[in-house]
N, C-alpha and C positions, 0 to 999 in steps of 0.2 A: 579383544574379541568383539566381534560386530553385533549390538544387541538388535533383533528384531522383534518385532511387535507389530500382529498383527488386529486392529481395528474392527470389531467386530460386531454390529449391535442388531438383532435379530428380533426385539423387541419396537419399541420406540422410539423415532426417530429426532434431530434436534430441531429445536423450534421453528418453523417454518411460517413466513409471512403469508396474507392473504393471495398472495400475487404467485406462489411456485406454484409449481409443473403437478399436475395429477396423472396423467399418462406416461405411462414409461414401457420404453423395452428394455429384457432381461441380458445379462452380457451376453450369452452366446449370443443370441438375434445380433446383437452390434458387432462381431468378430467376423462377420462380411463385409460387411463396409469398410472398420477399421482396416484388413486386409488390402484393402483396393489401393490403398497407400506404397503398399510395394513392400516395404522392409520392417525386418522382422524387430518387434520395438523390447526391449528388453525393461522395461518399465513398467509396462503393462501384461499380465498374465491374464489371457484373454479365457482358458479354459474356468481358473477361477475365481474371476471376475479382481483382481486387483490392482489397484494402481498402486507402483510403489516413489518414496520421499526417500531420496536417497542425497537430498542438499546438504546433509551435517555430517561430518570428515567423522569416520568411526558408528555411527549409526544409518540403521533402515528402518524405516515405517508404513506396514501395509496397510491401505484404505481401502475396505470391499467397496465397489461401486453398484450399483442396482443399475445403469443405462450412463451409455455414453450419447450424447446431442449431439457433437461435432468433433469432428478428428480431420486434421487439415495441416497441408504445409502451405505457410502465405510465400511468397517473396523472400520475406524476413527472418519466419520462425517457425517450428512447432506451436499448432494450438491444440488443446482437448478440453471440450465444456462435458463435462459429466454431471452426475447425482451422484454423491457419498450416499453409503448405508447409514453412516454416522453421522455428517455433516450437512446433508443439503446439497446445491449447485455448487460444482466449483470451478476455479478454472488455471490450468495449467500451461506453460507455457517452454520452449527450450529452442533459444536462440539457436541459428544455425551456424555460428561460426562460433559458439560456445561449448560446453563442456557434454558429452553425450547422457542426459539423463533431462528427464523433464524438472520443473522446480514449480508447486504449488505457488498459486499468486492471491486465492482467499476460498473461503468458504460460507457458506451462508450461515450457519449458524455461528460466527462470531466476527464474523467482516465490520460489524457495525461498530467493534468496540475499535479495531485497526484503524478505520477512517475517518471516524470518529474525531479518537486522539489526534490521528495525522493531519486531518484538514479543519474537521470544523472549530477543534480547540482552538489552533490559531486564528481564525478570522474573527471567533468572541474574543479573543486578548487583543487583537488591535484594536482599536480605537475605530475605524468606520473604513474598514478595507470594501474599496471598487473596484478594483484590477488582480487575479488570480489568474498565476500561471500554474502549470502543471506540467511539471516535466516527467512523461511518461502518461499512465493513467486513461489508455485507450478502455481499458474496463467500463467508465464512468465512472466510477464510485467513490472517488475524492471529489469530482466535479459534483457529484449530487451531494457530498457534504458541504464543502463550500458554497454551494447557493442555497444553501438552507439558511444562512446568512442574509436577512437582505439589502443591506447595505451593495451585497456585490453586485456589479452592473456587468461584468465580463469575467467569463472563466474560460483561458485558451488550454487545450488538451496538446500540447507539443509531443507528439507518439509516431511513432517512425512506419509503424501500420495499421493503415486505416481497415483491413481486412479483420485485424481483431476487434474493434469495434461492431464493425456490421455485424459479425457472428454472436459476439455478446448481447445484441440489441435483438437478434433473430430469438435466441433460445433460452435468454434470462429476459422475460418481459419485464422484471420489476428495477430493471433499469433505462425503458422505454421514456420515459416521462424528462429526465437527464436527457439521453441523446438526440432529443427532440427540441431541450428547450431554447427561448430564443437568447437566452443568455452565454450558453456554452458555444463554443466555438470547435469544431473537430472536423476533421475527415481528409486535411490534408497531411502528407506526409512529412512529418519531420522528424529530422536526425539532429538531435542533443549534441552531439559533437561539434559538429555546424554552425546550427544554431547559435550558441552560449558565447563563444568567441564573434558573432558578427552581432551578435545584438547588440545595438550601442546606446539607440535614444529610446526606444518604450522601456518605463517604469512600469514596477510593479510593486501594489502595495503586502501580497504573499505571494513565494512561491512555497509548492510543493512537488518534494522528491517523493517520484514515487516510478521508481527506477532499480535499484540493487546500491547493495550497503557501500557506505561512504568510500570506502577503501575503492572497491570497483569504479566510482564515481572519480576518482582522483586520477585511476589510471586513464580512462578512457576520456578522460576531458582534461590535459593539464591546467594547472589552476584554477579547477572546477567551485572551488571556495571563491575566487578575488573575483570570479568571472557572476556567481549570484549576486556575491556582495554590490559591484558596480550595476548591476540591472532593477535592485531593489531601491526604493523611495526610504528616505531616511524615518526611521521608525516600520519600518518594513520586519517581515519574519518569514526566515528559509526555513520551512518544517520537513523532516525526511524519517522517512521508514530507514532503520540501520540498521536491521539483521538482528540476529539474536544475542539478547544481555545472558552470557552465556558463562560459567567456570571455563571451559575452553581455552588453552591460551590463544587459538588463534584465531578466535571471535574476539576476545578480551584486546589484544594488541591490534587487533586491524580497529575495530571501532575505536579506539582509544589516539590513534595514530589521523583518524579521520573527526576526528574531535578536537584534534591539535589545530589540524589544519584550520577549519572555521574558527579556531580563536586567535588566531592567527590572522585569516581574511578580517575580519571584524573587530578587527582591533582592540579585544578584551585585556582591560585593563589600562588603559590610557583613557586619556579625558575625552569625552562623548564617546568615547566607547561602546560597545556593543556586550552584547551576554549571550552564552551559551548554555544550554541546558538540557537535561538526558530524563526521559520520562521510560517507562515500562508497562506494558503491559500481558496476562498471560494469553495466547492465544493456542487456547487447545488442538487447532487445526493444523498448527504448523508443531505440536511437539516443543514449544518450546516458549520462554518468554521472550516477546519483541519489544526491542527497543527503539524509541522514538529520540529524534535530536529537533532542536529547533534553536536557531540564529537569530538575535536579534540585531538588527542595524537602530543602533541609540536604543539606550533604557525607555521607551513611551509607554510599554505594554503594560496593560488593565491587567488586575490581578488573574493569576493562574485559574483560579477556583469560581467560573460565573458562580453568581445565585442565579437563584430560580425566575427572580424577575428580569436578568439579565437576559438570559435563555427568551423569557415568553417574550418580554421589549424587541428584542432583534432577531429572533428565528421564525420563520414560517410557524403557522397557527396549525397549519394542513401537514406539515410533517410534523410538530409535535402531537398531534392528537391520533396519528397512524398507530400500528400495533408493533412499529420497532422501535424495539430497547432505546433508548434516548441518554446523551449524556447530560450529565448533573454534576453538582462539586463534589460529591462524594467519590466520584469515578475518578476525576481529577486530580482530587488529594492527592489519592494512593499512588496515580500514575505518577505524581511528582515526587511519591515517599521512594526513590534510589538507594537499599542499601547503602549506607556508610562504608560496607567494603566496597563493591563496586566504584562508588566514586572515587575512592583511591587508587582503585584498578585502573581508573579511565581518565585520571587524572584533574579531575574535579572536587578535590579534598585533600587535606593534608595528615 
């Protein structure tokens, strides 16, 4: 049976930073515009205002929206940046040679914990990363985690459309600061598939996936593991968003199968070897807990857990003293506390 669950908060809204949106239109008002698009979207129920999360095999999740900002087909993809009732800005997106439903990419009220874990945890575990790639991440929002590090001299955004950028920069201002600075790097197009196999001489001290789970990354780039491993610097870490740590079997088997594989590229378990590792965390937005992977090329990485003077030593002053949630070791921890059963699931335990 398909459980649905419709999202509904009529009340108060979640946390929002100084920087969102105070003007809105109500869905009807946007069900002309959305319209001009031409075809009739099965995702969105425009008369009562929902967007539906139809990414988990057996499950739906409706999100009331209060205003849609933009609805667009690029080149590339479906976009739609809207306001959640429940979550703040979000934004969604549904390749066009992909599967017929849209697939949430974050939401404001808990993005921070997502990008967080994905980017800037690893650039505090290396040792003094200057070079961040990012494959994917036309949002900005790994790139503003990563140079929150300052150590980093370069953050390239490798995204196949620059179209979703511009639109994210137009109607989420509080990623305006990121797509401007002179550190990041964006706006040309690229394609991951391409790319990863001709890249032979720039080194990179992280990359981050921030693309779709491991498994999809294997299909659409063969040897999408051997192909990070040779572009990273030794002591280097591939950090990736990997879909949901889920009972599921076929969340369970596909991350688990794509978990092989990087220990496999990385040589886990031979001498200078590398390490592999599965973190979690819940993100209410998507329904579900996310799971993180990160790669290491050679053991160098500073422990999991900054302290606090690690954080204030090598983070921006100006983005710790902002009013978004900030990570700490205690976030950390837990993100590295993986069930005992799941590691067996995913083959990291015995």
């Amino acid at each position: 049976m398909v459980a649905q669950q419709i999202r509904i908060d009529n009340g108060k809204r979640a946390r929002e930073g100084k920087h969102q949106r105070s003007v809105h239109s109500t869905p009807k008002e946007d069900t002309v515009a959305i319209n001009d698009i031409g075809r009739k979207h099965n995702d969105i129920d425009y008369k009562k205002g929902i967007i539906w999360d139809r990414c988990d095999e057996g499950r739906e999740t409706g999100h009331r929206y209060i205003a849609i900002y933009a609805h667009e087909m690029s080149r590339m993809q479906e976009i739609v940046l809207l306001r959640l009732a429940r979550f703040g800005d979000s934004l969604w997106l549904r390749t066009l040679d992909g599967k017929d439903h849209l697939w949430p990419q974050y939401a404001w009220a808990d993005e921070h914990h997502f990008h967080q874990l994905q980017a800037l945890l690893p650039c505090l575990q290396h040792r003094r990363p200057k070079r961040v790639l990012i494959l994917g991440g036309g949002d900005f929002l790994a790139a503003w985690r990563a140079t929150m590090v300052k150590s980093v001299e370069h953050a390239k955004i490798a995204d196949w459309d620059p179209r979703l950028s511009e639109l994210v920069l137009k109607h989420q201002p509080w990623v305006e600061a990121t797509g401007t600075h002179k550190r990041v790097e964006w706006g040309e197009p690229v394609d991951v598939r391409k790319f990863l196999p001709r890249n032979q001489d720039e080194q990179w001290d992280v990359i981050i996936g921030d693309l779709t789970d491991l498994t999809a990354m294997n299909t659409l780039v063969p040897d999408f593991a051997e192909h990070v491993f040779r572009i990273l610097k030794p002591g280097g870490v591939f950090s990736t968003q990997a879909g949901s740590l889920s009972v599921a079997p076929g969340s369970t088997h596909g991350l688990r199968d794509g978990i092989a594989a990087l220990k496999k590229a990385f040589r886990v378990g031979t001498k200078n070897g590398g390490r592999v590792e599965v973190l979690w965390w819940p993100i209410e937005s998507f329904s579900y807990p996310q799971a993180f992977v990160q790669a290491w090329k050679e053991q160098r990485m500073l422990p999991a857990c900054p302290t606090a003077q690690t954080i204030w030593r090598r983070c921006s002053v100006t983005e710790l003293k902002s009013d978004r949630p900030f990570l700490n070791a205690e976030i950390a921890a837990r993100a590295f506390a993986v069930p005992l059963e799941f590691q067996r699931w995913l083959g990291l335990a015995s």
